[in-house]
N, C-alpha and C positions, 0 to 999 in steps of 0.2 A: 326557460333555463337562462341563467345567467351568464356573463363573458367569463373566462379562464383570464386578468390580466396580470399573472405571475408572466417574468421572465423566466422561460425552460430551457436551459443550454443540452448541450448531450454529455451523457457521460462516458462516453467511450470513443475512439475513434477508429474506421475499419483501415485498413493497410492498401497501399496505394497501388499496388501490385498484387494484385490476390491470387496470381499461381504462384508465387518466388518459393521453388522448393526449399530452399535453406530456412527459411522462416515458417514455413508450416511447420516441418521439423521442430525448429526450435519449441514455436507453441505447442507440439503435442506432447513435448517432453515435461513441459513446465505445467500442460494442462494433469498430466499423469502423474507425478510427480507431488503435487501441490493437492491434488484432487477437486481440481475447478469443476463446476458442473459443462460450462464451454468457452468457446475460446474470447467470445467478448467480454469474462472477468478479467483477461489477462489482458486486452486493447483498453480497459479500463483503468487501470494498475497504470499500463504504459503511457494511458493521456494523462493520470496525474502526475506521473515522473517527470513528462515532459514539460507540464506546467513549472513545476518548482525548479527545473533545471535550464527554461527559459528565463524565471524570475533571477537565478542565481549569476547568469550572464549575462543578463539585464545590469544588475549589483557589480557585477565586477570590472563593467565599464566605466564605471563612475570612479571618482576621485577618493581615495582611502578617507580623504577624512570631509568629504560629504554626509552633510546627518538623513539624507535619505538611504543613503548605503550604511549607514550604522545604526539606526533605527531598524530597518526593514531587515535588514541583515542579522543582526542579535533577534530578532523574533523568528525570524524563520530558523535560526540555527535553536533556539530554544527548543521550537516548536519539534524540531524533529529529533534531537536527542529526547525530550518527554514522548515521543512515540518508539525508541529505540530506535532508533536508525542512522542516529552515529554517536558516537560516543563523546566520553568529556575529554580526550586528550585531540580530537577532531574537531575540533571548536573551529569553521575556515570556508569561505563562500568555494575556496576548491574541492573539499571533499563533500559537497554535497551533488557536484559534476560526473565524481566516480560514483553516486548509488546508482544500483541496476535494480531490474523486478524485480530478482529471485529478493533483493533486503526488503520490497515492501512485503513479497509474497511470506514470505519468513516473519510477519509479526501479523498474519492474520489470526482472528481465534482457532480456527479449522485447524491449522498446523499448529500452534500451540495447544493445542489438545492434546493433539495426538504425539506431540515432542515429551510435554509432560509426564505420559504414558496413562491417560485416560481415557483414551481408545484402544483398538489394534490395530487398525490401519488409518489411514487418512480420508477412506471416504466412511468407516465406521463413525470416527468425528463429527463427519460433517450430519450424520443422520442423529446420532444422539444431542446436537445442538439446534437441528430441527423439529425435534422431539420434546426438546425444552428438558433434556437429562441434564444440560449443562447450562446453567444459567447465565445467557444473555442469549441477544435475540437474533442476531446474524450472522454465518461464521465467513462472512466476508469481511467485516468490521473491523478497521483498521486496531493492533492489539495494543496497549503503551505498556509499556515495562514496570508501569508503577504497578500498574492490576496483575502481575504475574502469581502473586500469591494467594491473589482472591477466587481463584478459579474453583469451582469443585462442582462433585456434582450433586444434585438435587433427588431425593429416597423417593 
């Protein structure tokens, strides 16, 4: 057998406190809600929040008109309006400080299925995309707002 020499990071990260009632709570509401299968899709969501909202106050210590903060800074703002996750009058390294889960969880396919009204509920979604009724292959897949209309389903 050969070596594995990929670098593997983790994609998720567990919470540092693992009885904090307030935070169970909160994930089960979001796990039920959203219709995650468990609660490490939602420490997943939250390590990538975390990533982009470290890079954005990484960005916002630098000098306005450093071209590493305006480079880096127009791509990541690009990048997340083409995912829908802020809009074009939120063009600003502060408004990407205020996204929270529920915006990533909100452009998954699973909830755009079911928002659309191609399911009846949110875990009916997730089964007909597992199913391959609805064509693409994971309804955890981050969703972009260009493909909102390509959606459908497959006879």
């Amino acid at each position: 057998m050969g070596r594995n020499y990929r670098n593997c990071s983790k994609t998720s990260r567990v919470p540092r406190r693992p009885f904090e009632k307030d935070r169970i709570d909160a994930e089960l509401k979001l796990v039920g809600k959203y219709g995650l299968k468990n609660k490490r899709e939602v420490w997943r969501v939250g390590l990538v929040l975390s990533k982009i909202r470290a890079t954005a106050r990484e960005l916002l210590t630098l000098d306005e008109k450093d071209p590493k903060r305006i480079f880096e800074g127009t791509a990541m703002l690009k990048r997340l309006t083409r995912l829908g996750l802020l809009d074009d009058n939120k063009q600003a390294l502060d408004y990407v400080l205020s996204l929270k889960t529920e915006d990533f969880l909100d452009r998954r396919l699973q909830t755009r299925v079911f928002q659309l009204g191609l399911a009846k509920t949110i875990h009916h979604a997730r089964v007909q995309i597992w199913q391959r009724h609805i064509r693409y292959e994971h309804p955890s897949c981050r969703h972009s707002a260009r493909t909102n209309p390509h959606l459908e389903t497959s006879n």
